[in-house]
Backbone atoms as SQL, in Angstrom:
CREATE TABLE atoms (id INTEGER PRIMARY KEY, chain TEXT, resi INTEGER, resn TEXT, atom TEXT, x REAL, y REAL, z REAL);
INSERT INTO atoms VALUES
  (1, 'A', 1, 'UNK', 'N', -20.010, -5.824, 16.328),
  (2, 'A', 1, 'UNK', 'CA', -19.902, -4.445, 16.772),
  (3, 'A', 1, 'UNK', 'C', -19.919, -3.542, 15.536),
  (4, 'A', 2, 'UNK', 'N', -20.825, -2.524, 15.300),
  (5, 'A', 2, 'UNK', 'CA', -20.970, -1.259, 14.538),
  (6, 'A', 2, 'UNK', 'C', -19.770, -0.559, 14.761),
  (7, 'A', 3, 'UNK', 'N', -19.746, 0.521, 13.351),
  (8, 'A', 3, 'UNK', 'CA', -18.664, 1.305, 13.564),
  (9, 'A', 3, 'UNK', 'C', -17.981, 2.414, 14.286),
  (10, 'A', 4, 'UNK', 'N', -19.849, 2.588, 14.731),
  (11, 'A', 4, 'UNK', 'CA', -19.648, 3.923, 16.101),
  (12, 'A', 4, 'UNK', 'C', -19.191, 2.796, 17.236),
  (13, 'A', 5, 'UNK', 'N', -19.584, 1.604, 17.502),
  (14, 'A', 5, 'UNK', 'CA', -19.398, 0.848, 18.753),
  (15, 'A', 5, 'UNK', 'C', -17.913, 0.587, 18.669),
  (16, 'A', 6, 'UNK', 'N', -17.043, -0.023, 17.593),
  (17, 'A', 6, 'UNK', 'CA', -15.969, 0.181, 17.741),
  (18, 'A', 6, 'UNK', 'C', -15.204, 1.486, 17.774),
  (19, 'A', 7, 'UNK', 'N', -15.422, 2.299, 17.292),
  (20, 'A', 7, 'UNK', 'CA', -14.810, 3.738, 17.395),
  (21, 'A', 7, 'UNK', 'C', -14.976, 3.946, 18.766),
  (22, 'A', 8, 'UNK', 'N', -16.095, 3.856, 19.510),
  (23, 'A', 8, 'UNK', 'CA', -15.914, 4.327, 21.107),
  (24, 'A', 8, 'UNK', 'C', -15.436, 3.362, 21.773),
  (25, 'A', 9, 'UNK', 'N', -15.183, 2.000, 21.285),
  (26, 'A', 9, 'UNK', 'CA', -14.196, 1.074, 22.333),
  (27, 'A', 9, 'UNK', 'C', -12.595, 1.515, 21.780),
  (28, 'A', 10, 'UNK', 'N', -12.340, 2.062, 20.909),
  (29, 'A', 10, 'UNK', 'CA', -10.644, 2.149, 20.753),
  (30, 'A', 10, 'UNK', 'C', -10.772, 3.889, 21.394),
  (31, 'A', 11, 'UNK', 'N', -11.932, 4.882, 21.287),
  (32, 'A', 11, 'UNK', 'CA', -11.454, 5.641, 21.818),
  (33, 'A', 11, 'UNK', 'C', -11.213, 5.818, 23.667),
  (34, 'A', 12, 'UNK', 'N', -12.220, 4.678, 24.292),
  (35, 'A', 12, 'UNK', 'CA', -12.432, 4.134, 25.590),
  (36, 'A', 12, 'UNK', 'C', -11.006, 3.749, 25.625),
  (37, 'A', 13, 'UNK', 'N', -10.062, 2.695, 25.358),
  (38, 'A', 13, 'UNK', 'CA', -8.684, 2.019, 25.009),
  (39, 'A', 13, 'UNK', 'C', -7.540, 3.299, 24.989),
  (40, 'A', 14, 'UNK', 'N', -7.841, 4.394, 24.164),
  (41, 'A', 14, 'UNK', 'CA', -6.800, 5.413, 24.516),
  (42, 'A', 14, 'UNK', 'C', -6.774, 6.219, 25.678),
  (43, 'A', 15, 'UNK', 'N', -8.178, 6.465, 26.342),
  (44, 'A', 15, 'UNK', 'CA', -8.355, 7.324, 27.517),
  (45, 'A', 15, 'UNK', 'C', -7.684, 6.351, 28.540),
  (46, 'A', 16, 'UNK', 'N', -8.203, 5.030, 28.300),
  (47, 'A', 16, 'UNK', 'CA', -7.842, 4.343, 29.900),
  (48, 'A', 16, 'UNK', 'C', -6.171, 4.064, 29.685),
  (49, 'A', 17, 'UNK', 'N', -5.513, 4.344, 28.284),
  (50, 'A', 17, 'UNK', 'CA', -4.076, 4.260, 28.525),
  (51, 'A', 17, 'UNK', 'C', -3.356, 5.413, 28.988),
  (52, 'A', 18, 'UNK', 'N', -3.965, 6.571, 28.317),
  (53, 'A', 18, 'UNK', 'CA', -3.614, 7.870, 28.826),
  (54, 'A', 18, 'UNK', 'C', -3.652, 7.549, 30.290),
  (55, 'A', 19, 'UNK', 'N', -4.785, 7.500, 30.696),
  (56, 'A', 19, 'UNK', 'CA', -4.813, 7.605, 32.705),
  (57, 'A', 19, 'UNK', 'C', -4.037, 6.390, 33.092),
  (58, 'A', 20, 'UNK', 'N', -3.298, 5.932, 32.075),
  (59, 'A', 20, 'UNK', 'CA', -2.285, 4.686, 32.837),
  (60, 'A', 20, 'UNK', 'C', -1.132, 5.468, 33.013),
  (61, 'A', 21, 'UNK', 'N', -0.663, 6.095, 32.470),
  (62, 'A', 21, 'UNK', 'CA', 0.268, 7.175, 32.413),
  (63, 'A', 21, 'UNK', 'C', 0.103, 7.677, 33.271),
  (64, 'A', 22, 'UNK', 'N', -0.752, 8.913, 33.439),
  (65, 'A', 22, 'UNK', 'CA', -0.822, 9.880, 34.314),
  (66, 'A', 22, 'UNK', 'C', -0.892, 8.989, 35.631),
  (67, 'A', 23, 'UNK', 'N', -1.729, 7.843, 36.129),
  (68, 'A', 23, 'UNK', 'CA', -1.285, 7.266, 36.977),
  (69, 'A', 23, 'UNK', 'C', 0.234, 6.599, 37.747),
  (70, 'A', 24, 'UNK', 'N', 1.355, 6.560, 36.191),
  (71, 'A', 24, 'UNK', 'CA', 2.208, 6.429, 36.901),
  (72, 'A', 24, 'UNK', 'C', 3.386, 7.743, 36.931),
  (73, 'A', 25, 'UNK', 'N', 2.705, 8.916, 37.353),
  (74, 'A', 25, 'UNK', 'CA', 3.155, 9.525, 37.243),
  (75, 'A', 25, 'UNK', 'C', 3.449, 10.856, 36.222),
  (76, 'A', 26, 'UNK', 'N', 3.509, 10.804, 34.866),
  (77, 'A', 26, 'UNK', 'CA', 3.584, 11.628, 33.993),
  (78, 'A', 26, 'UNK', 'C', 2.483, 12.523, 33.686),
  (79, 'A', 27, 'UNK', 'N', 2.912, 14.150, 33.902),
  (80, 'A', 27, 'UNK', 'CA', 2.197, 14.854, 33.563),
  (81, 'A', 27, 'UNK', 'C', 0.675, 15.143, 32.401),
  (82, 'A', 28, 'UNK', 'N', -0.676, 15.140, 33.063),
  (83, 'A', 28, 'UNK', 'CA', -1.209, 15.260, 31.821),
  (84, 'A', 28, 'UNK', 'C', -1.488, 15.893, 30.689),
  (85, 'A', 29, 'UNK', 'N', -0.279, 17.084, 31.205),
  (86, 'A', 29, 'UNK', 'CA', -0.500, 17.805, 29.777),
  (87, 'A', 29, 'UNK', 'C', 0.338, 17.259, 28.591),
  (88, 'A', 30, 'UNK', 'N', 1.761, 16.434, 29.507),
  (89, 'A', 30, 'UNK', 'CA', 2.605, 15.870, 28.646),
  (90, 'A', 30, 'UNK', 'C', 1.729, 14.393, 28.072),
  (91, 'A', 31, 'UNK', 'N', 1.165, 13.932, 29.039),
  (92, 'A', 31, 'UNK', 'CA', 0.262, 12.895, 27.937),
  (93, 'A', 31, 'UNK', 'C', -0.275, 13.144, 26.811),
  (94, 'A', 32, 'UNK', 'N', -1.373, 14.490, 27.120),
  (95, 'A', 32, 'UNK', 'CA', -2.296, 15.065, 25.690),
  (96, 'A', 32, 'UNK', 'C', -1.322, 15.105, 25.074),
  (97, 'A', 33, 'UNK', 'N', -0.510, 16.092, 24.931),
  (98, 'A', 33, 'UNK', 'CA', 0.646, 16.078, 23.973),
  (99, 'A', 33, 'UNK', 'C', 1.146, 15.296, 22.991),
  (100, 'A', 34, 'UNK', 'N', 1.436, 13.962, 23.894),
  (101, 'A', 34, 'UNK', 'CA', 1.896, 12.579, 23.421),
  (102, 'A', 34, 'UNK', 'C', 0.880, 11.910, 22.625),
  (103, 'A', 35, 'UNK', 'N', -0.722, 12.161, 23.041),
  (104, 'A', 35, 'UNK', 'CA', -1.596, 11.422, 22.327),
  (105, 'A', 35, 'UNK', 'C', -1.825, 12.661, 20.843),
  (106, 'A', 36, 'UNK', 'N', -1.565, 13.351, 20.998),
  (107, 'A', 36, 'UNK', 'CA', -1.861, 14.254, 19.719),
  (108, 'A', 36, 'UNK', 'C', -0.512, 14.120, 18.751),
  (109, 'A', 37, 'UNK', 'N', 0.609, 14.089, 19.063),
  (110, 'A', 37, 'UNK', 'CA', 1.524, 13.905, 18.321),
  (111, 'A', 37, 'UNK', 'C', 2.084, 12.041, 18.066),
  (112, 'A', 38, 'UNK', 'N', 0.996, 11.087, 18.425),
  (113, 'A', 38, 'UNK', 'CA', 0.537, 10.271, 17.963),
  (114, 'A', 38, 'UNK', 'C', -0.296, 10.421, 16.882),
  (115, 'A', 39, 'UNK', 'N', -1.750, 10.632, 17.039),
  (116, 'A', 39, 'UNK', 'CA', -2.692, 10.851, 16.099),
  (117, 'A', 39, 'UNK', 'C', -1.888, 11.392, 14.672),
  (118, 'A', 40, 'UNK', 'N', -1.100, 12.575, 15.047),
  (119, 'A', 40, 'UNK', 'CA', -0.305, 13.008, 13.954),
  (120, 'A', 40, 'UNK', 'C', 0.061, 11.768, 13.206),
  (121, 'A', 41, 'UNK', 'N', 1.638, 11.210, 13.797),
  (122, 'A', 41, 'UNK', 'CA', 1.836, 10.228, 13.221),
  (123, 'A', 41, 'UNK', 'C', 1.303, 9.262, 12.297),
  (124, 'A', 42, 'UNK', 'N', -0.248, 8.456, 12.756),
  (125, 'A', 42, 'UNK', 'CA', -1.494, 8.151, 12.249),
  (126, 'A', 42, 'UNK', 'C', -1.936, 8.507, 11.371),
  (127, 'A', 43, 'UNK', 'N', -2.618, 9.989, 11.468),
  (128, 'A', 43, 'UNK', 'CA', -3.191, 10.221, 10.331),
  (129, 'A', 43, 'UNK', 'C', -2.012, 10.391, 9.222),
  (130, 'A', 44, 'UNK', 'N', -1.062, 10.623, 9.482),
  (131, 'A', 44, 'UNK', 'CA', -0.101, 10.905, 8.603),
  (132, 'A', 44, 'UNK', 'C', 0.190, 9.264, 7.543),
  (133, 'A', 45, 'UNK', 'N', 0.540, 8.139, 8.750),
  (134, 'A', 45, 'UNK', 'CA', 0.308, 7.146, 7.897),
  (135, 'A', 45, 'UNK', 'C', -0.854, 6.654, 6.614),
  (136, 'A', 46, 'UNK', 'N', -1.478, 6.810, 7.836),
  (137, 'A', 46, 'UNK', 'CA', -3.293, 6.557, 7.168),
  (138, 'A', 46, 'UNK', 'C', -3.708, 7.453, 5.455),
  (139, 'A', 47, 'UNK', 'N', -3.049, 8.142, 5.628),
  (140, 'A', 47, 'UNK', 'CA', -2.867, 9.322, 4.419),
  (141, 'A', 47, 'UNK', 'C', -1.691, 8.495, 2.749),
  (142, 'A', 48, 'UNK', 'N', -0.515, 8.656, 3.939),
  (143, 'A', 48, 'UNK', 'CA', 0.748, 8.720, 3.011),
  (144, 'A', 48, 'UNK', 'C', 1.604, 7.375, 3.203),
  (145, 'A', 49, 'UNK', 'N', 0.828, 6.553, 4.249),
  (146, 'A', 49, 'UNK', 'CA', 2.247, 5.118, 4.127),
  (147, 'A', 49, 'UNK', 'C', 3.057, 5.781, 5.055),
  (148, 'A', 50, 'UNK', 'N', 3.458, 4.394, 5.400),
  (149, 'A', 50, 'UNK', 'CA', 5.300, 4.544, 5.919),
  (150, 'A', 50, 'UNK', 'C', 6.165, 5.787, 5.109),
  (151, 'A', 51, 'UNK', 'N', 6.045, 5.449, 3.473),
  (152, 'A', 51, 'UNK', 'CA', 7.406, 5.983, 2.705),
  (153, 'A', 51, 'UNK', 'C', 6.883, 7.629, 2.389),
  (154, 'A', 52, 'UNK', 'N', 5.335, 7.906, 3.072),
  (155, 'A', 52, 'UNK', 'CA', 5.047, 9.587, 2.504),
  (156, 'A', 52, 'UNK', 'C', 4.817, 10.756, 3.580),
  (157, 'A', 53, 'UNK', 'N', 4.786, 11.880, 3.087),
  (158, 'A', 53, 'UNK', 'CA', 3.900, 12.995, 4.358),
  (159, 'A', 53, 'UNK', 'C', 3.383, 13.438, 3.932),
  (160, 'A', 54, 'UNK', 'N', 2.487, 14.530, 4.429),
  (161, 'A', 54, 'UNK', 'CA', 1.229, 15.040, 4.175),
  (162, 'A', 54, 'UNK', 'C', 1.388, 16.772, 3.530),
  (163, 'A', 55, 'UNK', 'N', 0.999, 16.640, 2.160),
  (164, 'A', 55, 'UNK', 'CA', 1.275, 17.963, 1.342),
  (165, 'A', 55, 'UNK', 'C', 0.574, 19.288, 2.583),
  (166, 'A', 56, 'UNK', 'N', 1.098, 20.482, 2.211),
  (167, 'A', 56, 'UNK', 'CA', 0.038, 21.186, 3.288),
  (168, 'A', 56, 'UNK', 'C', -1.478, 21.263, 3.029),
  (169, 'A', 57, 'UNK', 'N', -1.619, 20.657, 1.787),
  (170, 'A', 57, 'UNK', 'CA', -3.807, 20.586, 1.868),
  (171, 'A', 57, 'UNK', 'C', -4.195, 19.656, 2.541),
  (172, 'A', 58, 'UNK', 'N', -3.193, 18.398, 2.886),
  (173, 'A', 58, 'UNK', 'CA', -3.554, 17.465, 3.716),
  (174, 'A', 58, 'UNK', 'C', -3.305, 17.828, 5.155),
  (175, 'A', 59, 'UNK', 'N', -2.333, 18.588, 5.246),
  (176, 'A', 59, 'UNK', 'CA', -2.160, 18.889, 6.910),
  (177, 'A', 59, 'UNK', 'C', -3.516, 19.545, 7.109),
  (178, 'A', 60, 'UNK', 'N', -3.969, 20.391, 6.545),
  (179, 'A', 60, 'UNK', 'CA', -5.003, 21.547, 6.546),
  (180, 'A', 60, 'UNK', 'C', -6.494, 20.178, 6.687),
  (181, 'A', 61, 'UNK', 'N', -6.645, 19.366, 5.714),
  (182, 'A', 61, 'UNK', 'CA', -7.936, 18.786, 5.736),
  (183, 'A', 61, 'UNK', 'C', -7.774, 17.580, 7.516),
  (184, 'A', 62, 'UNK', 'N', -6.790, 17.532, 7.807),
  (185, 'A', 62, 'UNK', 'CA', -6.187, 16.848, 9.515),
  (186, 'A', 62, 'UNK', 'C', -6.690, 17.908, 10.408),
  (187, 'A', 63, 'UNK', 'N', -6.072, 18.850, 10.220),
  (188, 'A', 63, 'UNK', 'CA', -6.723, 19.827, 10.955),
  (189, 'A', 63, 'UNK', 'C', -8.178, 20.292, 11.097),
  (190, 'A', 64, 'UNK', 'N', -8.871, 20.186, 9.861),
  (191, 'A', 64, 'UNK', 'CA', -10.091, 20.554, 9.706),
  (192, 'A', 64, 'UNK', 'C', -11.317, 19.168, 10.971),
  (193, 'A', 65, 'UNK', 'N', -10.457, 18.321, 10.479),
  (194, 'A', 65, 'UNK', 'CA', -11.234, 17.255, 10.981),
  (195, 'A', 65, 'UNK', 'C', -10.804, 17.162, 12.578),
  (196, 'A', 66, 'UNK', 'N', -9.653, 17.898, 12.814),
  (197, 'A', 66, 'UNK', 'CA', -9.611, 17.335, 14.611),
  (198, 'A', 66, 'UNK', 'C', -10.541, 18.639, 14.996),
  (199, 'A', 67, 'UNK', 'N', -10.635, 19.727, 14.028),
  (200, 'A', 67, 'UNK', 'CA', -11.134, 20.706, 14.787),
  (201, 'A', 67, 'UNK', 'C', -12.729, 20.271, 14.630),
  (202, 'A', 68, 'UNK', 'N', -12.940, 19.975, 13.764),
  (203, 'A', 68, 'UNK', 'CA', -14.451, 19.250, 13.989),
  (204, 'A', 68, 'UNK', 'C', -15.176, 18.115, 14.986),
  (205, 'A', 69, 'UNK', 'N', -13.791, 17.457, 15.211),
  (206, 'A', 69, 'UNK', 'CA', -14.078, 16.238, 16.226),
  (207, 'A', 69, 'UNK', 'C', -13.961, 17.183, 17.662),
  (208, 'A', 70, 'UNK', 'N', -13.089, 17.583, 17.834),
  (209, 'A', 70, 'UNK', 'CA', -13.335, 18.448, 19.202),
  (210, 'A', 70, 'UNK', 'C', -14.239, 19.257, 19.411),
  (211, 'A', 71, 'UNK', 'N', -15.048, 20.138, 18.551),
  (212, 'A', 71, 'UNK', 'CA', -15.913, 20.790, 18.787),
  (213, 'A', 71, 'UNK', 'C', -17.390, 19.863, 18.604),
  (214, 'A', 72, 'UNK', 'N', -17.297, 18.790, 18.540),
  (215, 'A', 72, 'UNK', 'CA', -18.110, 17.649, 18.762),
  (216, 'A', 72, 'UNK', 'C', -17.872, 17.454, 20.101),
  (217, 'A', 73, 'UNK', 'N', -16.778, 16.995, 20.359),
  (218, 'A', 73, 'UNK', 'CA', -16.565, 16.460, 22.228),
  (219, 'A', 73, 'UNK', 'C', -17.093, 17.279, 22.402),
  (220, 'A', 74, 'UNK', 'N', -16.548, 19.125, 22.610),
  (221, 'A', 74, 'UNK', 'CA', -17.228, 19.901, 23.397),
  (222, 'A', 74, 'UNK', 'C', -18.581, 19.625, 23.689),
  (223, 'A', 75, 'UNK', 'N', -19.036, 19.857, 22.353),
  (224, 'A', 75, 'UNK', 'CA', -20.917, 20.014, 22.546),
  (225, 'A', 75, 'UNK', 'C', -21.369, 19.312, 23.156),
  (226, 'A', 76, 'UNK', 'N', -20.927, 18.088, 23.524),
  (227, 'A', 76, 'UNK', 'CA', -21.719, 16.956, 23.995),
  (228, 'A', 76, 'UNK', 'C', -21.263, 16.619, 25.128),
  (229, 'A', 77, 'UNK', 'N', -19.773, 17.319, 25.784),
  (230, 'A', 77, 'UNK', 'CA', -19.564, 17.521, 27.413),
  (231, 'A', 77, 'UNK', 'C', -20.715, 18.688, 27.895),
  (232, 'A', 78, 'UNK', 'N', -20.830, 19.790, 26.910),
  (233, 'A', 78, 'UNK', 'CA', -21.624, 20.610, 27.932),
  (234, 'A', 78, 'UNK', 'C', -23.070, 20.164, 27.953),
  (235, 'A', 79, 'UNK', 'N', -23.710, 19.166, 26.535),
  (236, 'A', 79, 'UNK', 'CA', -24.755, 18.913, 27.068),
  (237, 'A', 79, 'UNK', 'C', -24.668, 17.533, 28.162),
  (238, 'A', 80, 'UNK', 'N', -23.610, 17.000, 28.262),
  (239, 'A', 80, 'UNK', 'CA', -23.688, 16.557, 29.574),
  (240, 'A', 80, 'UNK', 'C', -23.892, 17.285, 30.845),
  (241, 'A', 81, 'UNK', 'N', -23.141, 17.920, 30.986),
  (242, 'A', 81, 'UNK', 'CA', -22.996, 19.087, 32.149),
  (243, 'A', 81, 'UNK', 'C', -24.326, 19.809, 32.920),
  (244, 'A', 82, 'UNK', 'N', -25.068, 19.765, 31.364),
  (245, 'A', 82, 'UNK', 'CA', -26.304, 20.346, 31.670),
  (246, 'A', 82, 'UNK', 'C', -27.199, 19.420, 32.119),
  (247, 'A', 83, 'UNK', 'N', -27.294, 18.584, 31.926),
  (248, 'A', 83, 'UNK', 'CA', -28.473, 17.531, 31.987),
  (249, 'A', 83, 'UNK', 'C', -28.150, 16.989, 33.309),
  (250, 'A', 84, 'UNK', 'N', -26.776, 17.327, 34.152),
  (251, 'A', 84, 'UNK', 'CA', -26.003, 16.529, 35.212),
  (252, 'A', 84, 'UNK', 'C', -25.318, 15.094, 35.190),
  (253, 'A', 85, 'UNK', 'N', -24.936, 14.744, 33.901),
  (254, 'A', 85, 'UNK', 'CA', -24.452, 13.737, 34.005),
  (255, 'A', 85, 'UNK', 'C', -23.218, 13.251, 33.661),
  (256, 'A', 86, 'UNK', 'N', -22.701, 14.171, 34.468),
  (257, 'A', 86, 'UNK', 'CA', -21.350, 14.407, 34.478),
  (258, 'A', 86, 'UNK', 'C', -20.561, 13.785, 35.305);
């Protein structure tokens, strides 16, 4: 498996846990929530270890990149949307 092929099976792995949640019940805004203040956690490791945190140029370059990854999802829900294959 390539690195885009694994990247969309662990991101496939978080959606279908999220909707395990919301299936038993818990709100999905409180899920998103939960999965973003995960990721935090994450990138925070991924950065600084267990023993560090993230100076504010690193919070800032986290940010830069979720805001880039989401405005990726977007683009490519609405060109779903458009094409109907939604």
């Amino acid at each position: 498996m390539n690195e885009m092929e694994t990247h969309n099976e662990c991101t496939r792995r978080f959606v279908e846990l999220a909707n395990a949640m919301k299936d038993e019940g818990v709100d999905i805004r409180l899920v998103s929530a939960a999965l973003m203040a995960a990721s935090g956690v994450y990138a925070t490791y991924t950065v600084a270890g267990n023993a560090g945190a993230l100076e504010p140029t690193g919070v800032d370059k986290v940010v830069s990149m979720y805001r880039q990854n989401l405005e990726h999802i977007q683009q490519r829900r609405k060109e779903e949307l458009q094409s109907g294959n939604a």
